[in-house]
C-alpha positions in Angstrom: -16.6 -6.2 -20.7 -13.0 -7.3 -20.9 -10.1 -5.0 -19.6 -8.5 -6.3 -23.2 -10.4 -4.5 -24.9 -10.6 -0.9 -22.7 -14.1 -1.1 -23.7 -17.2 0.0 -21.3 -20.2 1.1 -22.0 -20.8 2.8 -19.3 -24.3 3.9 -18.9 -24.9 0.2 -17.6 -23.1 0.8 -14.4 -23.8 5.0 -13.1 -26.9 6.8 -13.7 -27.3 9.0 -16.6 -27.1 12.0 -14.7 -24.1 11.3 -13.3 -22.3 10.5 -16.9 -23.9 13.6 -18.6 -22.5 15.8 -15.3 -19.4 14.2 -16.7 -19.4 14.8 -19.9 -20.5 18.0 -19.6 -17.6 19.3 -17.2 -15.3 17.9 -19.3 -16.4 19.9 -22.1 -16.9 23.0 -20.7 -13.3 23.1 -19.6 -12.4 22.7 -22.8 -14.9 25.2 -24.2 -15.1 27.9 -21.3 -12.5 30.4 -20.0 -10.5 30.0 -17.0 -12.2 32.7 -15.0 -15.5 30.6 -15.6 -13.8 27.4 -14.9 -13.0 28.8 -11.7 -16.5 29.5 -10.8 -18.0 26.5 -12.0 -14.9 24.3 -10.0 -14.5 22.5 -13.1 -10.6 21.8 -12.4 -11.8 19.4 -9.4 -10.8 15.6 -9.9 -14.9 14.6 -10.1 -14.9 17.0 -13.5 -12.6 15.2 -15.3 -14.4 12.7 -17.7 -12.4 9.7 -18.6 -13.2 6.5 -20.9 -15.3 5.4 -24.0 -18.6 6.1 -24.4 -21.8 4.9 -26.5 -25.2 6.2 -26.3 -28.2 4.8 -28.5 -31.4 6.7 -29.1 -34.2 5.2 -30.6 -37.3 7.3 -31.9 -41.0 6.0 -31.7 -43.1 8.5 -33.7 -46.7 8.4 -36.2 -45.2 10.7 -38.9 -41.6 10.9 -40.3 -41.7 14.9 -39.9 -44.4 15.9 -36.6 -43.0 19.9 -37.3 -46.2 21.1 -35.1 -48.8 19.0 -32.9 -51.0 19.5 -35.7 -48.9 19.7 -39.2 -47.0 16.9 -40.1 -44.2 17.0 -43.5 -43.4 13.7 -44.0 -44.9 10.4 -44.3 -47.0 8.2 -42.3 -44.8 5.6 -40.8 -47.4 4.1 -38.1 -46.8 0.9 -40.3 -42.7 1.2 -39.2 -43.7 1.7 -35.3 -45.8 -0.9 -34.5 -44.6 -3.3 -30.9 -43.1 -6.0 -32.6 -40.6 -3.0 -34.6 -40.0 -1.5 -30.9 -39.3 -4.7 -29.5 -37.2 -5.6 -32.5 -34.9 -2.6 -31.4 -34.6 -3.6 -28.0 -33.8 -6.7 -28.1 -31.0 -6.0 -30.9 -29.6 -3.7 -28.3 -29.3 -6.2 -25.5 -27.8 -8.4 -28.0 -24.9 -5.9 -28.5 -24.9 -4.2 -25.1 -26.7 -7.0 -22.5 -26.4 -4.7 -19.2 -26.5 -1.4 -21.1 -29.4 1.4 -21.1 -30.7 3.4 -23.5 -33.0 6.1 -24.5 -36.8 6.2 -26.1 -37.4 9.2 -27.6 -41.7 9.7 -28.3 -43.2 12.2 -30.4 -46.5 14.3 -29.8 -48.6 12.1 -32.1 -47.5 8.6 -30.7 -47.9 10.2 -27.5 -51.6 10.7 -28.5 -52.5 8.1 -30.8 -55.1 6.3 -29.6 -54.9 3.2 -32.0 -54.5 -0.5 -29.6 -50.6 -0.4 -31.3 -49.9 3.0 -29.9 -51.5 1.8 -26.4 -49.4 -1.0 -27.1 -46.2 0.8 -27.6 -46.3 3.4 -24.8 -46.9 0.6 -22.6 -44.2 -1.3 -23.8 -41.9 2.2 -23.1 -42.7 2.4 -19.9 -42.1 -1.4 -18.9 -38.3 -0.9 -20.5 -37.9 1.7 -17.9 -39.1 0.0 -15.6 -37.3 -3.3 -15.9 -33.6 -2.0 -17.8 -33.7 1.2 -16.2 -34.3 3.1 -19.8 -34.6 6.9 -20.6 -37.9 7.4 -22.0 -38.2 11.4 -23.4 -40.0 13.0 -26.1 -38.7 14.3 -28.9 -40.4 17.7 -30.4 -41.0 18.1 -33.9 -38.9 15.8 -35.9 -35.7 17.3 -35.0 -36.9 20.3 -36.8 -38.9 22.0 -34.4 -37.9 25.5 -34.5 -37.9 25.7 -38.0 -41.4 25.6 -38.2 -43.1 26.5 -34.9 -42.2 29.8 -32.6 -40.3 29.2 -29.4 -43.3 30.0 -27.3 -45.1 27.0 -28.5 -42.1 24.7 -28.6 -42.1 25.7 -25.2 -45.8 25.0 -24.3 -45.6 21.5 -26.4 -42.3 20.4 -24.3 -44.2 21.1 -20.9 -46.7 19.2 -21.9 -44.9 16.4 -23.5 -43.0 15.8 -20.5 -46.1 15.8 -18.1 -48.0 12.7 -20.7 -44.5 10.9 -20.1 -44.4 11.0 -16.4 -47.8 10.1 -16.1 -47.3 7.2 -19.0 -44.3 5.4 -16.9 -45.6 6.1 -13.6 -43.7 5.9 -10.4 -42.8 9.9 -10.2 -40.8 9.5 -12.9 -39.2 12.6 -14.6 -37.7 12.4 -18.0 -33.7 13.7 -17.3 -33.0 14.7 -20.5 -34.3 16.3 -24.4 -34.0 14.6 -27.6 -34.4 17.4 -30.5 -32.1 17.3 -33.3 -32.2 21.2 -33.3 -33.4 23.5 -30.0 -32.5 27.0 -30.1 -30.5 28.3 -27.3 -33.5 30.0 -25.2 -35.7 26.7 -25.0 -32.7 25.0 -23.4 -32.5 28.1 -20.8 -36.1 27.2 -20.3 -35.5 23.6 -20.2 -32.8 23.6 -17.3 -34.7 26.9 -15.2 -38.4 25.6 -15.9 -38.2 22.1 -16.3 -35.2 21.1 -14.3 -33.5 19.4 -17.1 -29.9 20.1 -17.9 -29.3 18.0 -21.1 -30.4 18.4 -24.9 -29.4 16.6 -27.7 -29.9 20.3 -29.3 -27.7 20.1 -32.3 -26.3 17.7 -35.5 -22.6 19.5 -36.2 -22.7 17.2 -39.1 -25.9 18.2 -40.5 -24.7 20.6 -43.4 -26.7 20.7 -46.5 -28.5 17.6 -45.2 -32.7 17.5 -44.7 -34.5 20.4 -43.8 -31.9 22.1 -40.7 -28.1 22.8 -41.1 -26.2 22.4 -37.9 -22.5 23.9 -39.7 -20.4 25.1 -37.3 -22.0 22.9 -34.1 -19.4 20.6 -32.2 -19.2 16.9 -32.0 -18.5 17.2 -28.4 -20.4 18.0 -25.4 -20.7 21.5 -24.5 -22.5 24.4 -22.5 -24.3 26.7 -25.1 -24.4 30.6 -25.4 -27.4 32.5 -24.7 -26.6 33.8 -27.7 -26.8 30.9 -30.3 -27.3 27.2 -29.3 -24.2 26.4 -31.4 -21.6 28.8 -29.6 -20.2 27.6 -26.5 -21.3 29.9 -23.2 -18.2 32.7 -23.5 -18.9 33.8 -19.7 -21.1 33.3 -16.4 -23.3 35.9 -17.3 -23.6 34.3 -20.9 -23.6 30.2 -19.6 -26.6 28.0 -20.1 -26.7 25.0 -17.6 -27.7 22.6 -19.9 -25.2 20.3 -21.8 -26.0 20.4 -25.5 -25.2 16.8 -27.2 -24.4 16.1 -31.0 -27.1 13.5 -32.1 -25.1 11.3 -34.9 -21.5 10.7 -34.6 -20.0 11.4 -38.3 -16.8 10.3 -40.5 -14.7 13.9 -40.4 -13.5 13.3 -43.9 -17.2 13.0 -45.0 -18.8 15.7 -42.9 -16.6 18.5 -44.2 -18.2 18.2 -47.3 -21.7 20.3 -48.3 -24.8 18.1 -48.7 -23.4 15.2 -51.0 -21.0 17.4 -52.9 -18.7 15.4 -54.6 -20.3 12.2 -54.2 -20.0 12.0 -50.6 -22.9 12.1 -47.9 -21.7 14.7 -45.3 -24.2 12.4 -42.1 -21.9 9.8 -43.4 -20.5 7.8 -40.2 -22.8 5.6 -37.5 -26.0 5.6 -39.0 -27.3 2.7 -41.5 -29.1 5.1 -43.4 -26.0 6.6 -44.9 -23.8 3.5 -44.4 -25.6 0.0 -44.7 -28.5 1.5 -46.7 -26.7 3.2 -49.4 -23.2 0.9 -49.4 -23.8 -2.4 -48.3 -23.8 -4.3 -45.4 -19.8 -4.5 -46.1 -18.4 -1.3 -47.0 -21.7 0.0 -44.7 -20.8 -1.7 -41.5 -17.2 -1.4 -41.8 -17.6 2.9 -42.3 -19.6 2.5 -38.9 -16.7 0.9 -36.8 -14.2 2.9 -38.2 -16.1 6.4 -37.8 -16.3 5.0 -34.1 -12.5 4.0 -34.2 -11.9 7.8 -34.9 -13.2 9.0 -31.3 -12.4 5.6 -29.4 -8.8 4.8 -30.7 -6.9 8.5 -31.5 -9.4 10.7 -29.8 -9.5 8.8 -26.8 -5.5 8.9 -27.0 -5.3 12.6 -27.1 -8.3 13.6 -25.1 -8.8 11.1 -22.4 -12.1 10.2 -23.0 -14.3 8.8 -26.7 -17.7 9.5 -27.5 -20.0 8.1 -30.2 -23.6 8.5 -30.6 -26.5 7.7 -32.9 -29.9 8.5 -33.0 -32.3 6.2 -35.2 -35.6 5.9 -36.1 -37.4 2.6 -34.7 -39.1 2.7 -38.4 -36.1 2.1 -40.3 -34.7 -1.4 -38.9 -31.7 -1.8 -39.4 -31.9 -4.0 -36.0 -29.2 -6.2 -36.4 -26.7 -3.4 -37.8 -27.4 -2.1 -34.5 -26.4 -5.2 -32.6 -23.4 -5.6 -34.8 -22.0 -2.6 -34.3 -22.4 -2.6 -30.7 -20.8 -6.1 -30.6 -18.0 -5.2 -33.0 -17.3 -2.2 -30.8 -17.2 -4.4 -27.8 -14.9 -7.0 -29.1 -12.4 -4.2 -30.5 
């Protein structure tokens, strides 16, 4: 990366822990009051998160909606995940972001599947950790788990998703992190006293009047959740959940204000091709995903010290070199 362009993607060159310790400090002293800052020493120089930052997740499931381990919504896409679709994705990635890492979330079903292309796929998983250092996690549900399932067995499923993972890659690997689109507050208590894990990408503050779960009123930013609600920042120590809930699709402001697609807009409207490429053309599309980016990396990076945007998409969709594009385009900006 150039110094030019004040552009790194910095998962490439610390750990994922250490950026998300980061990231999550910096938010909490935004979010938290100064008697808990004191406590949690976030005013020390290692809290302080500065730079851009881009994270990619990519999602590797059998059905589009997995609500329980045995009821599924949506429709088959085992078609859309087959290994020449996941390798597809990775290799549009390195094309946009050569040293970079990213994430792999599975679902239950691939995670079972016993068809020679699932075989095929969780293998192939395991070798990208292995050999780019990516984060392989699962991914309950299809980000609607607790719409349909009680938190007990969201609970159960999760243990036992994360035990199938380490014993897929191997090498006493432990997954560091959650992908969920939605996880109430309690199961991310559980997830960072239980399981050891201190990161969930537990809400979509864009998601209003969008699929089957409304995220209105969640934050684009990183941020310690209540005990009370997963979208309410923790108010006190007594009231503080250690683990850093994460926005899963970075969204155009303008476009996210509005309710579903009132007034002709699309309120996911931002990084994703779905809403951009897919429904206005690779023109129109790729340009609304650089400048929904521009948003957090050129005036919210002036005022706050630090960018963030994210994305989380579907290996089934393609899209593959919209991906690489963007990540390019973002680079050379």
């Amino acid at each position: 990366m150039s110094k030019a362009t004040e552009m790194e993607l910095r998962l490439s060159q610390s750990s994922r822990r250490r950026f998300l310790s980061g990231i999550a400090a910096s938010a909490a002293s935004i979010t938290l009051r100064d008697p808990l800052r004191k406590t949690l020493n976030l005013d020390s120089p290692a809290s302080q998160l500065r730079g851009r930052f881009l994270t990619h997740v990519s999602v590797v499931r059998v059905n589009q909606i997995e609500v329980t381990p045995t009821r599924s919504i949506g429709e088959d896409e085992s078609a859309d995940n087959r290994p020449e679709r996941i390798r597809s994705r990775r290799e549009a990635f390195a094309r946009g972001c050569p040293e970079g890492k990213m994430t792999w979330a599975i679902s239950w079903l691939a995670l079972h599947d016993t068809r020679k292309q699932y075989q095929e796929a969780r293998k192939l998983l395991a070798a990208y950790h292995h050999r780019y250092g990516d984060e392989i996690t699962f991914i309950p549900g299809g980000y609607f788990a607790p719409m349909y399932d009680s938190r007990e067995h969201i609970r159960a499923t999760i243990h036992q998703a994360l035990g199938l993972i380490s014993e897929m890659v191997g090498t006493g690997y432990r997954p560091e992190c959650i992908v969920a689109g939605f996880m109430d507050a309690e199961n991310q208590r559980l997830l960072a006293e239980d399981e050891g894990i201190h990161v969930c990408q537990g809400e979509i503050w864009s998601q209003h009047g969008i699929d089957n779960g409304d995220g209105d009123g969640g934050i684009c930013y990183p941020y310690y959740p209540s005990r009370e609600h997963y979208l309410k920042p923790a108010q006190s120590k007594e009231d503080f959940i250690d683990c850093v809930c994460l926005d899963g699709w970075t969204s155009d402001f303008l476009a996210a204000r509005r309710e579903g697609f009132q007034g002709g807009f699309n309120s996911r409207l931002g990084v994703g091709p779905i809403e951009t490429v897919g429904n206005l053309g690779t023109g129109v599309g790729r340009k609304e995903m650089l400048d929904t980016t521009a948003m957090h990396f050129d005036r919210g990076q002036a005022l706050n010290g630090f960018g963030w945007a994210t994305g989380v998409w579907e290996t089934s969709i393609g899209h593959d070199e919209d991906l690489a594009w963007w990540l390019q385009a973002v680079r050379d900006r």
